[in-house]
N, C-alpha and C positions, 0 to 999 in steps of 0.2 A: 618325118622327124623322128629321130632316139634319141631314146635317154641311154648316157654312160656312165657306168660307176666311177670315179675315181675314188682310190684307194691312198690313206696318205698313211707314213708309217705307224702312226699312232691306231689307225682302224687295221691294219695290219696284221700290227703288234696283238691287240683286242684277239683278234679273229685268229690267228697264232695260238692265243692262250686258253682260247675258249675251246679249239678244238679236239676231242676226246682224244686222239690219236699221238697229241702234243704231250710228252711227258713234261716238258717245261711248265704245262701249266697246273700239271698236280705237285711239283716243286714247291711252285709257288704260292700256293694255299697252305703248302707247307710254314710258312714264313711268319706269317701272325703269330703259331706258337709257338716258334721259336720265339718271337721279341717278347711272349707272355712267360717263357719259362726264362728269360735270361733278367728279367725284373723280379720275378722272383727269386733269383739268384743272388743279386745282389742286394736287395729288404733283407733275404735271410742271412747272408755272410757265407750262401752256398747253402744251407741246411737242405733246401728244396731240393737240393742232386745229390743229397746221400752221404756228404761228408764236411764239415765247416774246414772254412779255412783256418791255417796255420795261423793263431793272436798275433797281434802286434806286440811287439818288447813293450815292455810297462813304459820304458820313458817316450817313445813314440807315441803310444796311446797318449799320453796326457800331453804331449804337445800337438798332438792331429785336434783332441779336443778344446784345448783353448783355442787356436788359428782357425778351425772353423766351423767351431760350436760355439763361436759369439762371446768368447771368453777372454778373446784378444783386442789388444787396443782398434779403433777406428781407422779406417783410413787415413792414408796421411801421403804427401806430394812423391816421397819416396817411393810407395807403392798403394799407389789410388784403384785398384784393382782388385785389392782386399773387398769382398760384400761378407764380411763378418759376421752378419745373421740371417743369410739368407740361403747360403750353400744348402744343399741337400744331404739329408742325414745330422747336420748337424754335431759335424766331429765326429759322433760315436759311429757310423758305419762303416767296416773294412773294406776299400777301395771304393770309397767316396770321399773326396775331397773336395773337390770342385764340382763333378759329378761329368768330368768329360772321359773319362775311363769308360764309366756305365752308361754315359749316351753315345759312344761312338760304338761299346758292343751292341746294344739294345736297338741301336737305329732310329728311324725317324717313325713318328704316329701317335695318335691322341696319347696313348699310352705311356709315352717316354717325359719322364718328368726332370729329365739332367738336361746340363749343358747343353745348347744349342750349336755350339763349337763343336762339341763333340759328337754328337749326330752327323754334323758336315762333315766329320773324317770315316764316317759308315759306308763302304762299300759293299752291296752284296751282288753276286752275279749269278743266273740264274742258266743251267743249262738242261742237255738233256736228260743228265744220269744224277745231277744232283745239285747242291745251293752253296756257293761258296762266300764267306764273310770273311772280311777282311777290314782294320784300322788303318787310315792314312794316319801315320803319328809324325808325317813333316813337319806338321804343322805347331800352333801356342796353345797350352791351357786356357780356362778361362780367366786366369791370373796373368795372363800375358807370358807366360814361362815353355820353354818349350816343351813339349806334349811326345816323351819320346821314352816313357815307361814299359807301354801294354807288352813288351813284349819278355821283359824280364820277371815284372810281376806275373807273366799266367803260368810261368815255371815253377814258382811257392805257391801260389793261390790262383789255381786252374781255372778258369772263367769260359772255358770254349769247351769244355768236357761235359756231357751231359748222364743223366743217368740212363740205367736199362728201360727202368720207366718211362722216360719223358720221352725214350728214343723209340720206343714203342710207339706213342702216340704218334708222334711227329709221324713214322712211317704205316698206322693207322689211318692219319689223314691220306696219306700218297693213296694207299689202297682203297679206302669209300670212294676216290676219282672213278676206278678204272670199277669199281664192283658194279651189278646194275643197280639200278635205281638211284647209285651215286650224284655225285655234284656236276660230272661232268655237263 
């Protein structure tokens, strides 16, 4: 009698990433700090990568903060959709409204405190030479409204640019993979 291993793609995939010779898998330890420095990007308005975003015009400001900094009427049949005191930020943060902007950058994990909508349009794909993120924006806001901004917005207010620093790290972690006594 033998015993046979079967391998299903998940043990795989595991064994794939765990192996020192995989650059995919020092990619991907890359990735945590990414989702840490791209939350801190958007708490600071960007300050965290070296340059804040471009203000909002005054009259926008004060209407992003009554509509959802809790300042706006209640819901109503017209648009039941509105959660008026619950959004994230609270009106006053730049590109938070709903918070599906900064959950579909920031991705999914304990970490991500946005829109769950927007997490589900987070793509990232992992290869051998590097990590590529990407927003499905087909898709609705968590107002029901189509979800088809990220892409105009990151031309005024950059959200995928990171700083020398942070790009240091990120490529700090790649390196403790392959150095000895690293993680691999």
């Amino acid at each position: 009698m033998s015993l046979t291993e079967v391998k299903n793609d998940f043990t795989k995939w595991i064994s794939q990433i765990l192996n020192p010779n995989n650059k995919q898998g020092a990619i991907s330890r890359m990735y945590p700090l990414y989702q840490q420095f791209q939350l801190q990007r958007f708490m600071t308005e960007n300050q965290s990568e070296g340059a804040q975003w471009l203000p909002l015009n005054e009259v926008y400001k004060k209407y992003k903060l009554k509509r959802y900094g809790g300042a706006s009427k209640r819901p109503t049949k017209a648009n039941p959709a509105t959660q008026w005191k619950t959004w994230p930020g609270n009106g006053s943060k730049m590109l938070i409204g709903t918070g599906t902007l900064a959950g579909s950058v920031i991705g999914p994990g304990n970490e991500n405190p946005f829109d769950q909508s927007g997490i589900a349009a987070h793509q990232v794909l992992f290869t051998q030479t590097g990590m590529t993120v990407t927003i499905n924006n087909s898709g609705q806001n968590a107002e029901g409204h189509p979800f088809v901004y990220a892409g105009y917005v990151n031309e005024k207010r950059p959200f995928m640019k990171f700083s020398d620093d942070h790009i240091a790290q990120m490529k700090a972690t790649i390196a403790s993979y392959y150095s000895p006594g690293g993680t691999q």
